[in-house]
TORVEXZA-509136 format. One record per residue (C-alpha): residue number from 1; residue in one letter; x, y, z. Coordinates in nm, 3 decimals. Example, Ala and Ser with C-alpha at 12.3 -4.5 7.8 and 13.67 -1.06 7.14 Angstrom:
BEGIN
NODE:1:a:1.230:-0.450:0.780
NODE:2:s:1.367:-0.106:0.714
***
This chain:
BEGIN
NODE:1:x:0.652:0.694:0.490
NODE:2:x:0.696:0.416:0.773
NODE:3:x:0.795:0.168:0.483
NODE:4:x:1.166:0.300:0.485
NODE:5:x:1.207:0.230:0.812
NODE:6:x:1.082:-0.137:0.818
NODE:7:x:1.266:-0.183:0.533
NODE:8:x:1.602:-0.100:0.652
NODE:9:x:1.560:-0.263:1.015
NODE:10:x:1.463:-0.570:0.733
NODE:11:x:1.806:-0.502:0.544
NODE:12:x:2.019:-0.499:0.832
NODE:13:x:1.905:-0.789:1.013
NODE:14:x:1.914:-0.967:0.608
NODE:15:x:2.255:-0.862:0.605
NODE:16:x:2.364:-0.971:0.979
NODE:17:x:2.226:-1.301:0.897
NODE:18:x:2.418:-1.326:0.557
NODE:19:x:2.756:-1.226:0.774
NODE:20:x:2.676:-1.501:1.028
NODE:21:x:2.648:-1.763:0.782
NODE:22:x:2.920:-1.643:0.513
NODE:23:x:2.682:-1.595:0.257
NODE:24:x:2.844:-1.419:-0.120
NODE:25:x:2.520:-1.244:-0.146
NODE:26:x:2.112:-1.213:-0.074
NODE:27:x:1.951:-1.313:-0.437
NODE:28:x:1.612:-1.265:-0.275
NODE:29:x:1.401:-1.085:0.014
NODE:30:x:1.095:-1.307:0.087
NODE:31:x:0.832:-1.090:0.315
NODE:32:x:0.479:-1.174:0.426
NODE:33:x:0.266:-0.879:0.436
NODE:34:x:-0.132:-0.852:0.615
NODE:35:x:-0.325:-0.705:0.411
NODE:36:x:-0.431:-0.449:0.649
NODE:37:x:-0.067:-0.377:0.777
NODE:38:x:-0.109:-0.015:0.710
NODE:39:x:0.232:-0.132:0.483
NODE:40:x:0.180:0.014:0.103
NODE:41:x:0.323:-0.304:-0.123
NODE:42:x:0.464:0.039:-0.381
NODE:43:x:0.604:0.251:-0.136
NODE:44:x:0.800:-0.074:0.015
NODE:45:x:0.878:-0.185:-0.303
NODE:46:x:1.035:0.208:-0.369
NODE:47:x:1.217:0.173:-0.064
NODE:48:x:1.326:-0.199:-0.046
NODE:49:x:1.495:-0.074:-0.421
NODE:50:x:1.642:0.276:-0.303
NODE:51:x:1.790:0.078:0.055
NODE:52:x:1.914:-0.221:-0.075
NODE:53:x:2.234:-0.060:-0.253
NODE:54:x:2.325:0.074:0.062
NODE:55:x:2.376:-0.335:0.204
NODE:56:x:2.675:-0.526:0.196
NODE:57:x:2.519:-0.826:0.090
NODE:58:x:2.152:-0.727:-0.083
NODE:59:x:2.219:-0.482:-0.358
NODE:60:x:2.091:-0.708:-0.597
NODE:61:x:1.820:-0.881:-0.420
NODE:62:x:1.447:-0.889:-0.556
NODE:63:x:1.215:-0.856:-0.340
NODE:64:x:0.902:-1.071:-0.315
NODE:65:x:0.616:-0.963:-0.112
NODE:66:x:0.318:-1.241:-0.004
NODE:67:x:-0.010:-1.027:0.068
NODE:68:x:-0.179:-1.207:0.377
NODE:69:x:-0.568:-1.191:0.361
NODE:70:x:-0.756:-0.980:0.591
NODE:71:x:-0.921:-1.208:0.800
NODE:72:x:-1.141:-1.154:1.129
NODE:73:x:-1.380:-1.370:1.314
NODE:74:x:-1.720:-1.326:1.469
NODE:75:x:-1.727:-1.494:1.843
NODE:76:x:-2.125:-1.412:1.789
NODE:77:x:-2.188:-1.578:1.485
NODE:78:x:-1.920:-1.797:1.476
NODE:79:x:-1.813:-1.717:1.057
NODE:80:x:-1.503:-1.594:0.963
NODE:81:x:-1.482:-1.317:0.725
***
């Protein structure tokens, strides 16, 4: 489960940048997220919730995840699919 780790390298660098600006607390976690990422949106989800009481800043934090269409072009054809 590679989720876990993204997720925490997320956290900390969420948390470093709430430090750096004297922030009281992270409300929410706004990601972006291919589609074909090889990231699974539940098992993130699992994770973002089990890491983020470990966080200074995030315990509380939703997190919303944007799923970025799959998209890939043809240099033949020209179409995008």
């Amino acid at each position: 489960m590679h989720e876990l780790g993204i997720v925490v390298k997320v956290l900390e660098q969420v948390d470093e940048a709430a430090a750096q600006y004297n922030a009281q607390k992270i409300l929410k976690v706004t990601m972006e997220v291919g589609e074909v990422s090889a990231i699974v949106p539940d098992l993130f989800t699992d994770a973002f919730r089990w890491a983020r009481k470990r966080t200074r800043f995030a315990q509380e934090a939703e997190l919303e995840m944007i799923i970025i269409e799959g998209r890939t072009y043809c240099r033949a054809c020209g179409e995008t699919y």
